[in-house]
N, CA, C and O atoms as CSV, one atom per row, in Angstrom:
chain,resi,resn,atom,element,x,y,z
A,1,UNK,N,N,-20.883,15.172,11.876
A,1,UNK,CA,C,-20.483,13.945,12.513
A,1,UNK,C,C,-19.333,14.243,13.468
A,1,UNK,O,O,-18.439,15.034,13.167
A,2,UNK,N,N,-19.387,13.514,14.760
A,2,UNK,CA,C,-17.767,13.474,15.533
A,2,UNK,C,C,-17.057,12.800,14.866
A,2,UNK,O,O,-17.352,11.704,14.388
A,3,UNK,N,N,-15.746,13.544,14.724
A,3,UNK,CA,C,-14.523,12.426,14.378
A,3,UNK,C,C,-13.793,11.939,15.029
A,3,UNK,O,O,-12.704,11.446,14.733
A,4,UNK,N,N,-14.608,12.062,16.587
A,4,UNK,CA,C,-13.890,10.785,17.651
A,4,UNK,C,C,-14.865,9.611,17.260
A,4,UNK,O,O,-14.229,8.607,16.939
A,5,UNK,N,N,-16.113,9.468,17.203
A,5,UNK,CA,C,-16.780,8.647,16.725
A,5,UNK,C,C,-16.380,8.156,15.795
A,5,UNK,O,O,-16.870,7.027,15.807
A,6,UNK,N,N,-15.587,8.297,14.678
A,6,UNK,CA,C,-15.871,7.686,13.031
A,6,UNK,C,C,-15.617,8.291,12.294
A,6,UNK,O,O,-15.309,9.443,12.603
A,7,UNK,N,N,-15.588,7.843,10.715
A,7,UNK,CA,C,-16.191,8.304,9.706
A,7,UNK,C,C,-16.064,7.418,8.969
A,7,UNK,O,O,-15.218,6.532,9.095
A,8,UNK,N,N,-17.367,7.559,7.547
A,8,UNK,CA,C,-17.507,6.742,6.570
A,8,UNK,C,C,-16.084,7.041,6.141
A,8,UNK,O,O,-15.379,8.050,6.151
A,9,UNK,N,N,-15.882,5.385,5.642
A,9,UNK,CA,C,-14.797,4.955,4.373
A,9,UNK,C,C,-14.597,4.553,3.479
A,9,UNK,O,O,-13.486,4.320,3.003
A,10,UNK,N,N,-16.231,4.258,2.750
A,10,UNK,CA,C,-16.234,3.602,1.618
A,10,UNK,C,C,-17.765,3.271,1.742
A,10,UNK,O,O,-18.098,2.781,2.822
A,11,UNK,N,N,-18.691,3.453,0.855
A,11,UNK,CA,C,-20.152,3.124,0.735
A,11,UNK,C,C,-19.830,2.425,-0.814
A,11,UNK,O,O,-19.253,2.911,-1.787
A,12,UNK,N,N,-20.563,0.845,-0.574
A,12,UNK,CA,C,-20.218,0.317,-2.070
A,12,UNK,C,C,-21.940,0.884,-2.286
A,12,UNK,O,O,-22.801,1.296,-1.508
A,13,UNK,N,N,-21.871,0.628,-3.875
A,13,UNK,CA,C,-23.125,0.676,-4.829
A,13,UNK,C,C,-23.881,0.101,-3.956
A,13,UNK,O,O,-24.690,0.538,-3.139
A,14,UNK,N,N,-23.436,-1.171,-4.290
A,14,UNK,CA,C,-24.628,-2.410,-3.337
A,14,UNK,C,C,-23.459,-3.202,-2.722
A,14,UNK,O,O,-22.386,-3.365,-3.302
A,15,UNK,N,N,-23.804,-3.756,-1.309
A,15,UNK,CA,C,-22.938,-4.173,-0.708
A,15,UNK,C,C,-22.526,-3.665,0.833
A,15,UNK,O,O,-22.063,-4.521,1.588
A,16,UNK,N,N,-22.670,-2.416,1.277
A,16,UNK,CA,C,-22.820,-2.369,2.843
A,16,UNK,C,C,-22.153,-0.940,2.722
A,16,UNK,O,O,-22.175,-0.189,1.746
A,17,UNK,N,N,-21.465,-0.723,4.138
A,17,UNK,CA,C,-20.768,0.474,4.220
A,17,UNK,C,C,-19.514,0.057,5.497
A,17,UNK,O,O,-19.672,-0.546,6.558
A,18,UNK,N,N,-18.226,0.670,4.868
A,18,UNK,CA,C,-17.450,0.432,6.052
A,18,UNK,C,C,-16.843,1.639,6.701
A,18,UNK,O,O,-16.615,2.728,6.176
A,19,UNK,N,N,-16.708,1.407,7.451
A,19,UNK,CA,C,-16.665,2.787,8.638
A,19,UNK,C,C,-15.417,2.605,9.172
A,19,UNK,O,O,-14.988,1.463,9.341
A,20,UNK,N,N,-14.542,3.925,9.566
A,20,UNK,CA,C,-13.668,3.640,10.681
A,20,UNK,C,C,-13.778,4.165,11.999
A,20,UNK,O,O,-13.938,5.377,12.145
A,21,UNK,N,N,-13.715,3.426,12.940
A,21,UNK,CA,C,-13.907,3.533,14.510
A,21,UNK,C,C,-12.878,5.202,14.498
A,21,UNK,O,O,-11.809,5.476,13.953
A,22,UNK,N,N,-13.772,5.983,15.323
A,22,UNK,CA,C,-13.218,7.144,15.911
A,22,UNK,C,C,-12.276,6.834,17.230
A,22,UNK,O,O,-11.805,5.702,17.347
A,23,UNK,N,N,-11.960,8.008,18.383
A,23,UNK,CA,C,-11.460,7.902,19.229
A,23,UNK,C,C,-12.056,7.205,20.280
A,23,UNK,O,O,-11.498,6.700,21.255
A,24,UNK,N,N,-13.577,7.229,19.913
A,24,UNK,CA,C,-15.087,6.856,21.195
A,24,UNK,C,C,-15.849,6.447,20.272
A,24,UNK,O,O,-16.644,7.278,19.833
A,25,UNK,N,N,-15.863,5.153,19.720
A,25,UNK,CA,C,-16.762,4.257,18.888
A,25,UNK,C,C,-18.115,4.282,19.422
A,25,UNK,O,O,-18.236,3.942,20.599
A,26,UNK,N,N,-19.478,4.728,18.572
A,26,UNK,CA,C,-20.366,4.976,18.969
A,26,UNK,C,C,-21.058,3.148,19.522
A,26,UNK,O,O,-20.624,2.033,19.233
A,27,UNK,N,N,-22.159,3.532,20.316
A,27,UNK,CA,C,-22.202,2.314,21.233
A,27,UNK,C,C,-23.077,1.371,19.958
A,27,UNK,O,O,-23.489,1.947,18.951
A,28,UNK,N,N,-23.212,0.370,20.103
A,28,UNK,CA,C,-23.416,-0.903,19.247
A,28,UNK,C,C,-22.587,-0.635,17.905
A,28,UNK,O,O,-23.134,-1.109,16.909
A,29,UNK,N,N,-21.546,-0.062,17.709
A,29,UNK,CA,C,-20.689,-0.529,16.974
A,29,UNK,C,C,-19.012,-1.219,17.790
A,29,UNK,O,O,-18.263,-0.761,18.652
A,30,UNK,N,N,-19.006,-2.603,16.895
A,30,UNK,CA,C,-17.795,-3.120,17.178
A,30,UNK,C,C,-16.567,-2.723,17.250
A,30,UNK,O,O,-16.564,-1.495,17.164
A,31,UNK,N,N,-15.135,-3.291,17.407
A,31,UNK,CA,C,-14.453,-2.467,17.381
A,31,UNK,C,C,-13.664,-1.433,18.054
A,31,UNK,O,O,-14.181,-0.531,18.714
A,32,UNK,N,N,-12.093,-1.613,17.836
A,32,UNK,CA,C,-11.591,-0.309,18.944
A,32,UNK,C,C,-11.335,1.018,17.776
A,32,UNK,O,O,-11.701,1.194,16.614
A,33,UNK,N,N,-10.802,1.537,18.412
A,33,UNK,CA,C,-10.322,2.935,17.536
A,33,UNK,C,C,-9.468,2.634,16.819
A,33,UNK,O,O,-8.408,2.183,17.254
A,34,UNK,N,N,-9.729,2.820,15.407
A,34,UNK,CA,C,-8.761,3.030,14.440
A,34,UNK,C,C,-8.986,1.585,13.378
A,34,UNK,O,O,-8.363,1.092,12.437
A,35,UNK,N,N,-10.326,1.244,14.188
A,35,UNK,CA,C,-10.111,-0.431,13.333
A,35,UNK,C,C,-11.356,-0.087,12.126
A,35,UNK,O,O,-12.185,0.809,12.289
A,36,UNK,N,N,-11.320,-0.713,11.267
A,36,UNK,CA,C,-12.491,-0.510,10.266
A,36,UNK,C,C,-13.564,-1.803,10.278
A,36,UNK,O,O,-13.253,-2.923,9.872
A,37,UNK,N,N,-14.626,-1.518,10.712
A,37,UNK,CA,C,-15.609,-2.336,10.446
A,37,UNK,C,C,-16.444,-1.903,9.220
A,37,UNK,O,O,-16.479,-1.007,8.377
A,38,UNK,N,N,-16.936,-2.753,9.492
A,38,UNK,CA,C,-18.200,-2.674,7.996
A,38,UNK,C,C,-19.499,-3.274,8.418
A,38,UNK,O,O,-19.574,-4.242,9.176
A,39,UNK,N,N,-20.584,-2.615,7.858
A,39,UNK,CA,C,-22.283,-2.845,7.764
A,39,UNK,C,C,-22.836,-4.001,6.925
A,39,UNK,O,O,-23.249,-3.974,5.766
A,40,UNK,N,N,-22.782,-4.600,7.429
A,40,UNK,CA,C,-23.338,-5.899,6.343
A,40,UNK,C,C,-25.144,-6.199,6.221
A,40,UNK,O,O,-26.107,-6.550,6.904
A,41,UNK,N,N,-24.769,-5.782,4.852
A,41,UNK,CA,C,-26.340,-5.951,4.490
A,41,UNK,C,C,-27.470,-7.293,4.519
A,41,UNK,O,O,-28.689,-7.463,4.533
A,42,UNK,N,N,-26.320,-8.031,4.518
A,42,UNK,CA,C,-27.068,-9.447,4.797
A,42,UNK,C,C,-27.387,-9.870,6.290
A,42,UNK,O,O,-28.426,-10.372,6.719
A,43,UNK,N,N,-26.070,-9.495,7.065
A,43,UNK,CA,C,-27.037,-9.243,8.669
A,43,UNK,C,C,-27.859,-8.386,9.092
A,43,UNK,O,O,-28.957,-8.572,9.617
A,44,UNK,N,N,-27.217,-7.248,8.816
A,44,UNK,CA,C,-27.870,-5.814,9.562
A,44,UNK,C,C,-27.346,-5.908,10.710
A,44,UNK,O,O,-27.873,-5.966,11.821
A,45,UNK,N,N,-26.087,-5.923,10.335
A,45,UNK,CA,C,-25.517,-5.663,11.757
A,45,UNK,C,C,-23.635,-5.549,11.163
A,45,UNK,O,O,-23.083,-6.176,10.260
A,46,UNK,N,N,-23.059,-4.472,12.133
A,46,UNK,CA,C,-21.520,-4.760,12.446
A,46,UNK,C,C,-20.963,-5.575,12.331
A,46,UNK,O,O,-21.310,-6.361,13.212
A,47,UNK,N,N,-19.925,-6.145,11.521
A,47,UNK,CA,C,-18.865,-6.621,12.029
A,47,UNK,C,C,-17.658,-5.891,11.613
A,47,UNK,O,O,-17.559,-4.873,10.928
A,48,UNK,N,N,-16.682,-6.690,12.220
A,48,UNK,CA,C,-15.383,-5.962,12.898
A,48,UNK,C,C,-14.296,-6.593,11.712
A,48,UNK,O,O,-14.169,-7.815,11.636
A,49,UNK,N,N,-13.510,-5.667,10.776
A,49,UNK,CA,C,-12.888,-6.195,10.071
A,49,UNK,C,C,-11.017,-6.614,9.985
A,49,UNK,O,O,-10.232,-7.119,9.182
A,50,UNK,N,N,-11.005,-5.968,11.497
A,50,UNK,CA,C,-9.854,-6.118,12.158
A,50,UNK,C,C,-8.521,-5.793,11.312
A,50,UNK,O,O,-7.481,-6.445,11.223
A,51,UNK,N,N,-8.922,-4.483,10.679
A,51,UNK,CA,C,-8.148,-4.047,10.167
A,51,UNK,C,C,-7.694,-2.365,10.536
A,51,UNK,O,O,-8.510,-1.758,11.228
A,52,UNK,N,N,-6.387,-1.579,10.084
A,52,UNK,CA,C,-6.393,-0.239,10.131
A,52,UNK,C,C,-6.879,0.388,9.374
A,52,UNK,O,O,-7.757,-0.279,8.828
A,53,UNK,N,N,-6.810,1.569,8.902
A,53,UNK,CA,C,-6.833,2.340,7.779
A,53,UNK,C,C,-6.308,1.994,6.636
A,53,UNK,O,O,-6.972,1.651,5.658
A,54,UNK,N,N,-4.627,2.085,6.699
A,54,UNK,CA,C,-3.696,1.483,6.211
A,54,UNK,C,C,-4.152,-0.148,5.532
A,54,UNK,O,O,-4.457,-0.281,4.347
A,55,UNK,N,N,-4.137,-0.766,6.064
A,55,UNK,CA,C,-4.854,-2.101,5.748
A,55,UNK,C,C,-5.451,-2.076,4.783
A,55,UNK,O,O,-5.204,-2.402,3.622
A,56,UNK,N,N,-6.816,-1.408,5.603
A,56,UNK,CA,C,-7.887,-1.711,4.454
A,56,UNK,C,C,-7.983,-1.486,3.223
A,56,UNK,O,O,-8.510,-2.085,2.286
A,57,UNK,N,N,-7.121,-0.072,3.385
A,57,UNK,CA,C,-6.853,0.773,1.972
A,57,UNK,C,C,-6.209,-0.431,1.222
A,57,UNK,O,O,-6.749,-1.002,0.274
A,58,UNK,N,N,-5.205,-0.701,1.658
A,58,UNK,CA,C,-4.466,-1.864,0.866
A,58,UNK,C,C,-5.458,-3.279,0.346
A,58,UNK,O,O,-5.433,-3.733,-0.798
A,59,UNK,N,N,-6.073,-3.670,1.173
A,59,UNK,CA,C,-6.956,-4.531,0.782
A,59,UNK,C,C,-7.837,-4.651,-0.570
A,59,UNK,O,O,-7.984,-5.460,-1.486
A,60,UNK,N,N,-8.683,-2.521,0.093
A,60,UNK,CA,C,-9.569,-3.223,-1.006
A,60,UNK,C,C,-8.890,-2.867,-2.179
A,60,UNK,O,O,-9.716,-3.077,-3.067
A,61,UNK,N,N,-7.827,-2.436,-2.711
A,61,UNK,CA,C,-7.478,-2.473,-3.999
A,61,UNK,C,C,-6.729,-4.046,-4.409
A,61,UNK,O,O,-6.236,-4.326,-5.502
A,62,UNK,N,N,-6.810,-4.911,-3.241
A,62,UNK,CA,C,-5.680,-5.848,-3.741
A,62,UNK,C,C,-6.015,-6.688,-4.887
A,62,UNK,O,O,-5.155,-7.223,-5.587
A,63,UNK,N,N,-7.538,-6.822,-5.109
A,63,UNK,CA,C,-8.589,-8.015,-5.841
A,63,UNK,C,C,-9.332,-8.520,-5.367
A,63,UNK,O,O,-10.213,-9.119,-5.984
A,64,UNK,N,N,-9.236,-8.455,-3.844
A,64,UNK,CA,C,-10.115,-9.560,-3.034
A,64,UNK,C,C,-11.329,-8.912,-2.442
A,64,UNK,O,O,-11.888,-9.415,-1.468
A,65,UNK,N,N,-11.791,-7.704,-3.059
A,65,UNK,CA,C,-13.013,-7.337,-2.515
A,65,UNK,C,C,-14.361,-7.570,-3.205
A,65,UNK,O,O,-15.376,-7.115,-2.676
A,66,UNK,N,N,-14.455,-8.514,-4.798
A,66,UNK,CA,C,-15.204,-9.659,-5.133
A,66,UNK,C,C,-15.095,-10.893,-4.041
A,66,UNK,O,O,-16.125,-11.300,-3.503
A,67,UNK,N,N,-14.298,-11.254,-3.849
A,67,UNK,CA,C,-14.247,-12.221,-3.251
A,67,UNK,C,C,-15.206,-12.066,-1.643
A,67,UNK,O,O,-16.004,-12.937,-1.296
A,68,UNK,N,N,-14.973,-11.016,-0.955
A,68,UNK,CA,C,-15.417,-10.569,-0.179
A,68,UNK,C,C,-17.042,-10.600,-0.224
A,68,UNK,O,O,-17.679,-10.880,0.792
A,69,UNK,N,N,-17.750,-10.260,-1.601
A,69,UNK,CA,C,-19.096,-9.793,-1.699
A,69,UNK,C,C,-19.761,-11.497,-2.396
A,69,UNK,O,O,-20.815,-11.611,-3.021
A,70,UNK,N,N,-19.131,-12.245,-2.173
A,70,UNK,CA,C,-19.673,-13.845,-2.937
A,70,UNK,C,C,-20.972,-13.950,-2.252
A,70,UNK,O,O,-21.144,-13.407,-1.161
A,71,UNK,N,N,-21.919,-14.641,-2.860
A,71,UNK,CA,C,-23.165,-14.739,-2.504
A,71,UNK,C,C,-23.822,-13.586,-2.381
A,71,UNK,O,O,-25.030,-13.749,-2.208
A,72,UNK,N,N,-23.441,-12.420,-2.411
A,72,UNK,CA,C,-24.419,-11.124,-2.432
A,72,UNK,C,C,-24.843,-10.479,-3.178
A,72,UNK,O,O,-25.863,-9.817,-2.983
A,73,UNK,N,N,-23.807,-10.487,-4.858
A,73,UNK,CA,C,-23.703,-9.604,-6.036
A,73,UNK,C,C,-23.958,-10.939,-6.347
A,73,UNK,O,O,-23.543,-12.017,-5.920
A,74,UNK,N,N,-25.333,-10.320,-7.836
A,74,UNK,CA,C,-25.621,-10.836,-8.611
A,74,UNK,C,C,-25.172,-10.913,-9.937
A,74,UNK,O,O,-24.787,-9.845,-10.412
A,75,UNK,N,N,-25.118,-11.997,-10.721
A,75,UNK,CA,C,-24.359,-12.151,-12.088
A,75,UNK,C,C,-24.138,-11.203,-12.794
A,75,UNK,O,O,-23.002,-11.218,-13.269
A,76,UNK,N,N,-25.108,-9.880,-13.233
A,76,UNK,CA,C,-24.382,-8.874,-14.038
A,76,UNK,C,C,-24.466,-7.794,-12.962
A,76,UNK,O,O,-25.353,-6.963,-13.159
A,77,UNK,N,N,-23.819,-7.655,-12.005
A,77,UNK,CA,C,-23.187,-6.590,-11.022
A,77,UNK,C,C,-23.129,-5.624,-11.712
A,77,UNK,O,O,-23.795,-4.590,-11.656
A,78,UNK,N,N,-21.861,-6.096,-12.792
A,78,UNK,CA,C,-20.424,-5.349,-12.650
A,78,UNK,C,C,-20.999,-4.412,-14.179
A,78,UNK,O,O,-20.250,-3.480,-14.475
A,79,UNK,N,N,-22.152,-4.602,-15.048
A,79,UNK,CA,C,-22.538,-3.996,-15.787
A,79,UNK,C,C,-23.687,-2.896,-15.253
A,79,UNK,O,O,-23.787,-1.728,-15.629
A,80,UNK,N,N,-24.433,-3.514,-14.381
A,80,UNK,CA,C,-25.630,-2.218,-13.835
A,80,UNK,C,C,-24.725,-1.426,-13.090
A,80,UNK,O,O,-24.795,-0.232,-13.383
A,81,UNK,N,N,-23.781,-1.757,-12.094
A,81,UNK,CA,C,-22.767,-0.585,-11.836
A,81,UNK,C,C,-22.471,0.307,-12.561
A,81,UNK,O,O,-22.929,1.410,-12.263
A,82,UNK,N,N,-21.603,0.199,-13.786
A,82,UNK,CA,C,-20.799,0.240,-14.931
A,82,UNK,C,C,-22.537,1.304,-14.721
A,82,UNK,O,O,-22.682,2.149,-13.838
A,83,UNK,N,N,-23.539,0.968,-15.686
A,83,UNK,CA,C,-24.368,2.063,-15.732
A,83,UNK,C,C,-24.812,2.847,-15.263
A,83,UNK,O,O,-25.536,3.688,-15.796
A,84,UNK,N,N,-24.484,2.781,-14.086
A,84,UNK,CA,C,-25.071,4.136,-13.259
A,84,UNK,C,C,-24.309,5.176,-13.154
A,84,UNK,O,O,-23.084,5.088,-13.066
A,85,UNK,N,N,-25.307,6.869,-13.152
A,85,UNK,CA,C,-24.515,7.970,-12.902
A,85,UNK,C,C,-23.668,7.951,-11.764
A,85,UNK,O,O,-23.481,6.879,-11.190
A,86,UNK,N,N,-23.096,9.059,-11.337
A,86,UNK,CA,C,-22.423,9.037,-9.776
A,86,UNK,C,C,-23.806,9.747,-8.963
A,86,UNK,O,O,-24.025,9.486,-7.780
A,87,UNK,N,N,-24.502,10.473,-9.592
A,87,UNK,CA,C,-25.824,10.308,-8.450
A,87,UNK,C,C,-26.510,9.445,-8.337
A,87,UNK,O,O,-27.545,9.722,-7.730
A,88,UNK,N,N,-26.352,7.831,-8.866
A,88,UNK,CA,C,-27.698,7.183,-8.600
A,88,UNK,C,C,-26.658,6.052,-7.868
A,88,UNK,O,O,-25.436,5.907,-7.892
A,89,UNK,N,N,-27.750,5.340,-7.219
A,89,UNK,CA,C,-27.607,3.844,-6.346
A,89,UNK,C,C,-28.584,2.819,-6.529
A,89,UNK,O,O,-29.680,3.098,-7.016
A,90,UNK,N,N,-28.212,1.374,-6.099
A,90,UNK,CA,C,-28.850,0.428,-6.051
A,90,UNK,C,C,-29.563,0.361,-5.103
A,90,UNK,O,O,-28.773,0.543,-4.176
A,91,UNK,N,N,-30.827,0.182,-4.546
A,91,UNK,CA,C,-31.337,-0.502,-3.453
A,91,UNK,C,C,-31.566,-1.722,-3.415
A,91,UNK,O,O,-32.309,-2.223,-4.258
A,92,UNK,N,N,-30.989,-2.462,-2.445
A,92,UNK,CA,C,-31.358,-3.669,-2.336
A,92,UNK,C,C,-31.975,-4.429,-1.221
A,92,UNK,O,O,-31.202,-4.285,-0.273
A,93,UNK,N,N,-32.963,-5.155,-0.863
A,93,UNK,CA,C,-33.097,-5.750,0.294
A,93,UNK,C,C,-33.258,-6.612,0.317
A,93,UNK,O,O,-33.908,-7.232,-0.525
A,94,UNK,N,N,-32.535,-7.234,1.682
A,94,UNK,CA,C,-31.976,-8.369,2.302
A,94,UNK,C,C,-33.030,-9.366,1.966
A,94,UNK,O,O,-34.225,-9.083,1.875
A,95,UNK,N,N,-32.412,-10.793,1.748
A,95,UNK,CA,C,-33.368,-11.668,1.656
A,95,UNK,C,C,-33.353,-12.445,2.993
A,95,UNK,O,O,-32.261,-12.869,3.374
A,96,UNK,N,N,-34.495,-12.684,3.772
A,96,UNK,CA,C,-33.952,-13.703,5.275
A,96,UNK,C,C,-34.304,-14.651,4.720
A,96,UNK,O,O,-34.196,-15.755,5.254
């Protein structure tokens, strides 16, 4: 990968992926350099979370990254997580 482009910053189980903008944000992603967007699985598409590094880091440990995933995670999330190895994942797809 370029790391003027980006790099991943966090892939949840289920739930999207957020990225931070490189020096030259690749084209259809939002965003200036240094800001962290995220992949949302319910659009399929970018958005821009208008945050730094710094930030986000702070964020997602603050509590509010349930809050963040409302309407997407289903009632026992937090136990099929809880069961999975570190090699396995959820697939999920989008409902339109």
């Amino acid at each position: 990968m370029d790391a003027d482009r980006g790099s991943d910053r966090g892939e949840r189980r289920a739930g999207g992926v957020f990225f931070l903008n490189g020096l030259r944000p690749a084209a259809g992603r939002p965003g200036v350099p240094g800001e962290v967007i995220y992949f949302d699985p319910r659009s399929l598409d970018w958005t821009r979370m208008r945050l730094s590094h710094r930030e986000w880091l702070t964020w997602s440990v603050s509590g509010e990254l349930p809050h963040f995933y409302d309407g997407l995670l289903w009632p026992r999330w937090r136990e099929d997580v809880a069961a999975l190895r570190s090699d396995q994942w959820i697939a999920v797809l989008p409902s339109f």
